[in-house]
C-alpha positions as CSV (number, residue, x, y, z in Angstrom):
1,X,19.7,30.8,0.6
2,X,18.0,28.4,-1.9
3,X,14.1,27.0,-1.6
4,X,15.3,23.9,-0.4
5,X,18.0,25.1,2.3
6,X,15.1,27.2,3.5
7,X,12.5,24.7,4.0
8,X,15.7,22.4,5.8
9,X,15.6,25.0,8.2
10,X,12.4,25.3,8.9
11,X,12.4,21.7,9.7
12,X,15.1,22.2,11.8
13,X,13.8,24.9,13.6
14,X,9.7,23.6,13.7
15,X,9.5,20.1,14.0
16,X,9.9,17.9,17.0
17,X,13.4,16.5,17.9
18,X,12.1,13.1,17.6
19,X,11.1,13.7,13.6
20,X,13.5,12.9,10.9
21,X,14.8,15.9,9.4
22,X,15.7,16.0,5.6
23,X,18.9,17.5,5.8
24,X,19.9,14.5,7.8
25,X,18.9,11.7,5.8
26,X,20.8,9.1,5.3
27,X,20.7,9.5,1.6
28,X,19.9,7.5,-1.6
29,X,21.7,4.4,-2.8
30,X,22.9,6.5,-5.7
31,X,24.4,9.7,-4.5
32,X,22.2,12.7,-6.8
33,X,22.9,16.2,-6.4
34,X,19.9,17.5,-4.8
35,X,17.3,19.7,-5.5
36,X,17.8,23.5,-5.3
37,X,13.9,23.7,-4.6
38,X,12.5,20.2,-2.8
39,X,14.1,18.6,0.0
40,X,15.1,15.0,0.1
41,X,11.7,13.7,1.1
42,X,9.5,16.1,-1.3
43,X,11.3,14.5,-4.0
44,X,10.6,11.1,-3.1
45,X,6.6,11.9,-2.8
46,X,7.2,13.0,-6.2
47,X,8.8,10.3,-7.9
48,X,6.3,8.2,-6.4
49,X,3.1,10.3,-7.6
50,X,4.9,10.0,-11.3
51,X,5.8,6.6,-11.5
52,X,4.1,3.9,-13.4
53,X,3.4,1.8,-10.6
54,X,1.8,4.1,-8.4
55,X,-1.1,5.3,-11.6
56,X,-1.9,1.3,-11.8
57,X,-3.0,1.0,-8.1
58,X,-6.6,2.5,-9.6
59,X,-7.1,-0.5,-11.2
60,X,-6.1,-3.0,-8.1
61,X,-8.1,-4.6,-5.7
62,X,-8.9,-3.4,-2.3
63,X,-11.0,-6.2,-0.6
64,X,-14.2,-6.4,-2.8
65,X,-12.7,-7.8,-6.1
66,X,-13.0,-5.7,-9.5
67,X,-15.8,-3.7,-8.2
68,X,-18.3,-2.3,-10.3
69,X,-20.1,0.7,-8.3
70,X,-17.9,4.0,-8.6
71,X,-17.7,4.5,-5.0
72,X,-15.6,1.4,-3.8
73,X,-12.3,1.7,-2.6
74,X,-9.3,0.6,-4.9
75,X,-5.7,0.0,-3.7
76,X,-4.9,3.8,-5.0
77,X,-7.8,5.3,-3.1
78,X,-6.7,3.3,0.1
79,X,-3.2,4.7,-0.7
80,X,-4.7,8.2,-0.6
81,X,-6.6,8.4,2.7
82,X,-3.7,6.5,4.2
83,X,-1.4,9.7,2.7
84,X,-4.3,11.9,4.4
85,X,-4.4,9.9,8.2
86,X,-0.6,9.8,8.1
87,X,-0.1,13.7,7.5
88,X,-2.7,14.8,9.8
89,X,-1.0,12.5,12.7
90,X,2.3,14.0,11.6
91,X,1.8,18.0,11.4
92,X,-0.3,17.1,15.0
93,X,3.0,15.4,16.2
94,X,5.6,18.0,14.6
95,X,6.7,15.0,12.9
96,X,7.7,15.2,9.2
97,X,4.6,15.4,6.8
98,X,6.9,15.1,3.6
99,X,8.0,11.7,4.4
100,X,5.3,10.5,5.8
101,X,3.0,11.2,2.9
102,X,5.9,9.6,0.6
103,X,5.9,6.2,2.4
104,X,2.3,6.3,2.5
105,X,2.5,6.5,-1.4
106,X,4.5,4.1,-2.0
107,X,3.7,1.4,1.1
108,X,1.2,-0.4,-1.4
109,X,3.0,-0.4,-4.8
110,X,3.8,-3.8,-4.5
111,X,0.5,-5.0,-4.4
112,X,-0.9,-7.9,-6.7
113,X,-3.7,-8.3,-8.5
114,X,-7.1,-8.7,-6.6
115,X,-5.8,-7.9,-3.4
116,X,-4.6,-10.1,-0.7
117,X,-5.7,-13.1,-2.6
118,X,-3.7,-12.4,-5.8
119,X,-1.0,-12.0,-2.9
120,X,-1.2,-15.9,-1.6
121,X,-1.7,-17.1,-4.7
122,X,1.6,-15.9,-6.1
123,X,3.2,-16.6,-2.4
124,X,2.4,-20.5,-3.5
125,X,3.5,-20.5,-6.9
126,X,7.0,-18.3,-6.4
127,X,10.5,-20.2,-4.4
128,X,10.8,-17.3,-2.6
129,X,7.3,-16.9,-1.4
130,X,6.5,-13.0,-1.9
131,X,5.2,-10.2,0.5
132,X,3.6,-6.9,-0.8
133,X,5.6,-4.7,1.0
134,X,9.1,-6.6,0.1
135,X,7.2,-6.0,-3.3
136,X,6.6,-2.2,-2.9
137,X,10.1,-1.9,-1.9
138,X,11.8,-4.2,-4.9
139,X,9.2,-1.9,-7.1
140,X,10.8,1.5,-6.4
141,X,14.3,-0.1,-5.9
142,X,14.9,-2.1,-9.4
143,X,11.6,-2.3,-11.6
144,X,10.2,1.3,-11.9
145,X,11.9,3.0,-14.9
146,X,13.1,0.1,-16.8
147,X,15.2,-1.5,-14.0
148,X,16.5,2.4,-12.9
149,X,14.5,2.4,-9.9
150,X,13.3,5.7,-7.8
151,X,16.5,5.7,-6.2
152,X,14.8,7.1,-2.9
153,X,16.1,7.9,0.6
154,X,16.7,5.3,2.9
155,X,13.7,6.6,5.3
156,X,11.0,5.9,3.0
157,X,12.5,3.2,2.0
158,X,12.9,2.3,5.3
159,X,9.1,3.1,5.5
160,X,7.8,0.8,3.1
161,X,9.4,-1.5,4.0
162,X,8.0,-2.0,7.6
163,X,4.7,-0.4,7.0
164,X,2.5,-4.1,8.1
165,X,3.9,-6.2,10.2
166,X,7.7,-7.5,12.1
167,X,10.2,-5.1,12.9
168,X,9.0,-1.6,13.2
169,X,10.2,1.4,10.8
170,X,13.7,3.3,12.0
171,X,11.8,6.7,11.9
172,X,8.8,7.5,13.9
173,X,7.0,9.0,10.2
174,X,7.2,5.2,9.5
175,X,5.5,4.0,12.7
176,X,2.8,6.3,11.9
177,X,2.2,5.1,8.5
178,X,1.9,1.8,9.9
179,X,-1.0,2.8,12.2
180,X,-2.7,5.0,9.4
181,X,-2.6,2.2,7.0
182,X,-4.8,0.2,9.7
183,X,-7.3,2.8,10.6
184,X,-7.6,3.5,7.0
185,X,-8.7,0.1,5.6
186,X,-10.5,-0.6,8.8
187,X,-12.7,1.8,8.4
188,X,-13.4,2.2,4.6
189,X,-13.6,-1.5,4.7
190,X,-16.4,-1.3,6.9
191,X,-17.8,1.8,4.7
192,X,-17.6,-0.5,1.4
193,X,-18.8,-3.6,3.1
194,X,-22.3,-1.4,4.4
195,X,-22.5,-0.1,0.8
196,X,-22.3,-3.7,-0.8
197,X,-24.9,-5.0,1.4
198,X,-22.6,-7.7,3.5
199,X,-22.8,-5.5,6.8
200,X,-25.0,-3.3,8.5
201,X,-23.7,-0.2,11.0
202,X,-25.8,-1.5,13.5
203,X,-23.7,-5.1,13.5
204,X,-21.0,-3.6,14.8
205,X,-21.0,-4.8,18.3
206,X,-22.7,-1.6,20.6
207,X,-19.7,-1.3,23.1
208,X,-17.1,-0.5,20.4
209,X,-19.8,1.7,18.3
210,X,-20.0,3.8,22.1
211,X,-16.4,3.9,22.6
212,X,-15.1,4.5,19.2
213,X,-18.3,5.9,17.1
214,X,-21.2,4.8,14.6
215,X,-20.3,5.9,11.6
216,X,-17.1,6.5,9.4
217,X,-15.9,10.1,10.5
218,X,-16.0,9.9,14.3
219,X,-14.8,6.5,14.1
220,X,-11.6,7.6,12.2
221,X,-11.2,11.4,14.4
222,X,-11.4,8.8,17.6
223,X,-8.7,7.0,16.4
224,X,-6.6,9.5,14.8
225,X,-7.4,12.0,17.8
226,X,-6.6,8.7,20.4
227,X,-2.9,8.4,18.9
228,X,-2.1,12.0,19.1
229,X,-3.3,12.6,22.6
230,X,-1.3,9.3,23.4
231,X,2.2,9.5,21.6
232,X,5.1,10.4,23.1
233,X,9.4,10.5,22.8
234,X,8.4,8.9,19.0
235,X,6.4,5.7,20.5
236,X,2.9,5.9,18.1
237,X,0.2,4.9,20.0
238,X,-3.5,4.8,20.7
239,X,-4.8,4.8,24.3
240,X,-5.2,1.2,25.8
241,X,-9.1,1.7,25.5
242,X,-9.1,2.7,21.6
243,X,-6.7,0.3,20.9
244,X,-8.8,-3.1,22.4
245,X,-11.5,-1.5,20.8
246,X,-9.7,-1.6,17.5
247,X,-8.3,-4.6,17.5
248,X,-12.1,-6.0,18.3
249,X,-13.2,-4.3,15.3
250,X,-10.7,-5.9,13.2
251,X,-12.1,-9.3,14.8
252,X,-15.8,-8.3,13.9
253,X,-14.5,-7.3,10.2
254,X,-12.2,-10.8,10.3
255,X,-15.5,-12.7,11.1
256,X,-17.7,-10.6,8.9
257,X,-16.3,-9.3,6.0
258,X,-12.6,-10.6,5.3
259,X,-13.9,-14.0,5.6
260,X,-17.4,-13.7,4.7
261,X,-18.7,-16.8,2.0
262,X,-20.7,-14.2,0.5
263,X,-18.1,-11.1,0.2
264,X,-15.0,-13.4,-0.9
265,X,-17.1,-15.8,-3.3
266,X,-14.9,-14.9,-6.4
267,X,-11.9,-15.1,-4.9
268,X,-11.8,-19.2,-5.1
269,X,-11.0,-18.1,-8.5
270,X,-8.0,-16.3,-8.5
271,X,-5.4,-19.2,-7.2
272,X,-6.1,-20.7,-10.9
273,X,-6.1,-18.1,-12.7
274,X,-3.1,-16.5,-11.1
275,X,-2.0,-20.5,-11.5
276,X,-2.3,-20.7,-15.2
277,X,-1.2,-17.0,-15.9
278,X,2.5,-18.4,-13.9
279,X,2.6,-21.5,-15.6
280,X,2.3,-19.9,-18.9
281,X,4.9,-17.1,-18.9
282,X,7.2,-19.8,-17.1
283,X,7.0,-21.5,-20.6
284,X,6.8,-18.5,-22.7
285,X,9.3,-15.7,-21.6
286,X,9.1,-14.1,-24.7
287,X,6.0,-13.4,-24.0
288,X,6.9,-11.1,-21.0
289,X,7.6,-7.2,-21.2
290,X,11.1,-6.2,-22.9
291,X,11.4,-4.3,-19.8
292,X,12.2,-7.5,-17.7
293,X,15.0,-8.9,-19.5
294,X,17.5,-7.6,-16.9
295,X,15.5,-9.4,-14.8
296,X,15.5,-12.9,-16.3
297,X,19.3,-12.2,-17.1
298,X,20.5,-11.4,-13.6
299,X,17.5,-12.7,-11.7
300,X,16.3,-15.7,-13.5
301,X,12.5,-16.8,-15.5
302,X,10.7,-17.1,-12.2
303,X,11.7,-13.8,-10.3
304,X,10.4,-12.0,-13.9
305,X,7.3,-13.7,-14.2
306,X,6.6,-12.9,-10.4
307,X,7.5,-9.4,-11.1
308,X,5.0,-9.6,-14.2
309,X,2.3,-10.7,-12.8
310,X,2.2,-8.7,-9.3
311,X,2.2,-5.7,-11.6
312,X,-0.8,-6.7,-13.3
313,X,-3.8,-4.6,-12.7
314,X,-7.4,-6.6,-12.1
315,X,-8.4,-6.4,-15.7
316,X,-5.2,-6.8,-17.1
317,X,-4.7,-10.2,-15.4
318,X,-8.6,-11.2,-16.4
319,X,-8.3,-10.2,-19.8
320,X,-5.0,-11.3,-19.9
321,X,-6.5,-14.6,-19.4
322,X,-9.2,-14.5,-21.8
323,X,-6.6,-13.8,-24.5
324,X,-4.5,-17.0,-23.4
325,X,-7.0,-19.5,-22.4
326,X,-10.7,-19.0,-23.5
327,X,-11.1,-19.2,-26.9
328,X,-12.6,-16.6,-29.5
329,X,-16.0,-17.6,-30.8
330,X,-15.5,-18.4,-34.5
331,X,-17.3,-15.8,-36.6
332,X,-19.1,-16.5,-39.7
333,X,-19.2,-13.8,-42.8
């Protein structure tokens, strides 16, 4: 018996009947023979911890904007304590750990340039409007590997896809990442925004701090702990108490922190920057990466420089900027 037939059983004979099973996926757009060693859903974690995408998300915006300190969250750190919540709710539910950690990998990969900002901004400019997770999944469909994509299975696909908002993912592995990915930035978005002085612990309003915790460890375990006690038949859920204190907390952090004059002041920026950055490759599309020329050929100018720019890290798009419109200081001998 190969590696990977073994570990198919064990699946099989382990995991809960509502998980999704590797042997039974629904497969990959491009049939590959598999792996003698990893199954199906090992693989895809791979591919996503080795792509190019997925190393740029240390350089991407969480909610503070191109932050200085070394502790702050990026968009990869979020990725990887989402990976964490998500596998901890999934070997507590005998759920599938393999693909829940590779949706979790990849649910972000879409992501622009200083965060949720860069997202609105390029949501204006584009016909199409854009959405970071239809982002994520058009990134490890057609744009990683020179227009090869990941070629991944159609559950973490499926995963990414639905990991924020509308319809909810097929598998229940997806439903969790979608409730990991909240606790996760919840919580280190309160840890960051204490840090950077726009919050205190102590403004978190008493009853939920009672209910839910005081600081970042219980308040994640009492949410993680709440939907593990609470799901059931593949429904992800918190209790009705956790959850009203949850979404309260995302209210306080909406008021607070997402919104706050002081915590968001650079982001008037971006729009124009983001703006100007558009506008110019629009105009210049031999200024944009070889790589995309399938892309303007099949997709046409706009779709490229969309894809060009929501790959963009936070420095790349700034000095990007510099190099095009602020110019050099003339030196003197």
């Amino acid at each position: 018996m190969l590696i990977r037939e073994y570990l198919e059983q064990r699946e099989l004979n382990e995991l809960s009947e509502y998980a999704a099973f590797s042997s039974k996926s629904r497969g990959r757009r491009e049939p590959e023979e598999k792996c003698t060693v990893r199954t199906e859903f090992q693989r895809d974690r791979d591919r996503v911890i080795h792509c190019k995408s997925f190393r740029r998300l240390k350089h991407k915006t969480q909610v503070f904007l191109s932050p200085e300190g070394d502790h702050y969250r990026t968009r990869l750190t979020h990725t990887l304590e989402v990976a964490q919540i998500a596998r901890t709710i999934a070997r507590s539910l005998r759920l599938n750990e393999d693909l829940a950690e590779a949706i979790s990998l990849a649910h972000d990969l879409g992501h622009t340039p200083f965060g949720h900002a860069g997202e609105r901004a390029l949501s204006e400019l584009f016909k199409d409007g854009f959405l970071h997770y239809e982002q994520s999944l058009r990134v490890v469909d057609v744009l990683e590997k020179n227009g090869q994509g990941l070629n991944l299975t159609y559950e973490t696909r499926n995963g990414i896809l639905h990991h924020t908002c509308g319809e909810e993912a097929e598998t229940a592995e997806g439903r969790i990442v979608r409730i990991a990915d909240r606790i996760a930035y919840m919580n280190h978005d309160i840890d960051d925004a204490v840090r950077a002085g726009v919050i205190k612990d102590t403004d978190i309003p008493k009853d939920i701090r009672e209910l839910i915790g005081s600081d970042t460890s219980s308040r994640i375990n009492s949410m993680v702990m709440s939907v593990i006690e609470n799901s059931e038949c593949g429904n992800i859920k918190m209790s009705p108490e956790i959850k009203q204190a949850f979404d309260a907390l995302h209210s306080f952090m909406f008021d607070s922190v997402y919104s706050n004059s002081y915590a968001k002041k650079e982001e008037k920026k971006v729009p124009d920057l983001i703006g100007l950055l558009y506008t110019y490759y629009i105009k210049h599309p031999d200024r944009l990466p070889q790589e995309l020329g399938f892309v303007i050929e099949n997709e046409g100018i706009e779709r490229a420089v969309c894809d060009h720019i929501s790959g963009m890290t936070d420095h790349y798009a700034t000095e990007k900027f510099k190099e095009l419109f602020v110019p050099d200081p003339w030196r003197i001998n």
